[in-house]
N, C-alpha and C positions, 0 to 999 in steps of 0.2 A: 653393723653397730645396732645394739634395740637403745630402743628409747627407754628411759626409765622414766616412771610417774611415781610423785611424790603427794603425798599427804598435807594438807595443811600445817600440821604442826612440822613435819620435817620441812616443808622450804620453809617457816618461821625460823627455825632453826638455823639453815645454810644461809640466811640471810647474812650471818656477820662468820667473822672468822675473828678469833682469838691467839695469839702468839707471846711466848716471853724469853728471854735470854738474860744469863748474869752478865754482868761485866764490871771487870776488876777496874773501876775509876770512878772518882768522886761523880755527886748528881750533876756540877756545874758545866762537866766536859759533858756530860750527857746531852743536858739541859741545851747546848751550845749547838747541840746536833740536832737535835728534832725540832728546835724552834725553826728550822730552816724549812719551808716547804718546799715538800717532792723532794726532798737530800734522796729518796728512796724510787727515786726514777732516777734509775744509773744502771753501767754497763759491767756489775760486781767488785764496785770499788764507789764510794766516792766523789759525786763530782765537784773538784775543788779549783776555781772559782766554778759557777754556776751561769747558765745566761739565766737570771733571774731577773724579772721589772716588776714593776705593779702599777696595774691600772685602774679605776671607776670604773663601776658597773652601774645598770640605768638605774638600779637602786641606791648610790652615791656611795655604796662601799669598797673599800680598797681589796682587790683581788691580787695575788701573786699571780704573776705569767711565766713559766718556764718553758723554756726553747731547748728541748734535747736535739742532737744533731740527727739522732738515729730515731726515736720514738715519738716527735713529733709534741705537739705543743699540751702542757696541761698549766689547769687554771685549780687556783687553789684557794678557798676565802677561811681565814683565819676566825673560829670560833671561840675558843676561849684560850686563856695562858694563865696557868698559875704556877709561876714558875715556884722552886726547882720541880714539882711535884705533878702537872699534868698541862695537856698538850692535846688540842682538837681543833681539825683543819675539815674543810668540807672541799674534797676531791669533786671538782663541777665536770656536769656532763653537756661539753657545749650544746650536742645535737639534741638535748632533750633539758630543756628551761625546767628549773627547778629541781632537775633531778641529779642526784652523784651519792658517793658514798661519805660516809663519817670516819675519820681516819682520827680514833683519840690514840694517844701514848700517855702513859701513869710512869715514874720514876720512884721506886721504891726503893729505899738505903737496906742494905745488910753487911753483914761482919765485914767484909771484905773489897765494897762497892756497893754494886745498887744491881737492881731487878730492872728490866726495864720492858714492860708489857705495851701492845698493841693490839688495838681492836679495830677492825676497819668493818663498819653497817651500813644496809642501807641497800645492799646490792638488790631489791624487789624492785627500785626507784629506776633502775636503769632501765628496763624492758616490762612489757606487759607480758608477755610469753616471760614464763618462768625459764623454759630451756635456753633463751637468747640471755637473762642474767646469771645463769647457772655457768653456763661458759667462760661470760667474764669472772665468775670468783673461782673458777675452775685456775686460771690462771695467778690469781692473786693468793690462794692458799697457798699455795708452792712459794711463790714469788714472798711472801711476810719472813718464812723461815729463812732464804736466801739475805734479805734484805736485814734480817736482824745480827747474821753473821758479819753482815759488810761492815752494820755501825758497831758490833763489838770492837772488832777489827783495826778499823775506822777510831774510833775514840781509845782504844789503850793503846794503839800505836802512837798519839799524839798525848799520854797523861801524862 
């Protein structure tokens, strides 16, 4: 395997990954779905109920804790909600304070449903070595289009 070396401006770039899918159902059922942190740490469906709790952190904010049985624990702190139209969660990186990714979702109406986009940023915050964060979005590019399928899936199954 070579190594590849990147530019400034291109890891700027790999830094976020962008995703969108239609799907035929109102914003509300959407809306219903991505307010949920991590719904998108799942095993290509759905996890319905979730082990989800929420604890304090040392800075007095309330953090989502989820317990996948297979993937292991992630921590979620809720940045902004304006519902039906947008949705940003900061995906914490326990080993590394202050660091994790920006997972926003936008819900956009058309003729027949809504749009429903994802940007997850930030992956420079995980490692100082650009190769050790490149890996991780290595896997979450692939993993956004899988996961966008699930919640199509996932919410017109249920409209």
């Amino acid at each position: 395997m070579t190594e590849t070396s990147y530019s400034a401006d291109e890891l700027a770039a790999l830094d976020s990954i962008t995703r969108q899918i239609d799907i035929d159902a109102p914003p509300a059922k959407v809306w219903a779905l991505i307010v949920r942190p991590g719904w998108y740490v799942n095993e290509g469906s759905v996890d319905d109920p979730q082990d989800l709790h929420y604890e304090t952190d040392d800075a007095g904010r309330e953090v989502a804790v989820l317990n996948h049985p297979k993937w292991g624990e992630f921590r979620f702190l809720t940045v902004e909600l304006d519902q039906p139209r947008y949705a940003a969660f900061r995906w914490l990186n326990p080993a590394r304070p202050g660091a994790g990714t920006l997972v926003e979702f936008w819900i956009d109406e058309r003729e027949q449903g809504v749009t429903l986009r994802v940007k997850e940023s930030g992956f420079s915050t995980l490692a100082d070595d650009p190769a050790a964060w490149l890996k991780e979005r290595e896997g979450n590019d692939k993993g956004w289009l899988e996961e966008l399928a699930v919640a199509k899936a996932y919410v017109e199954a249920g409209a």
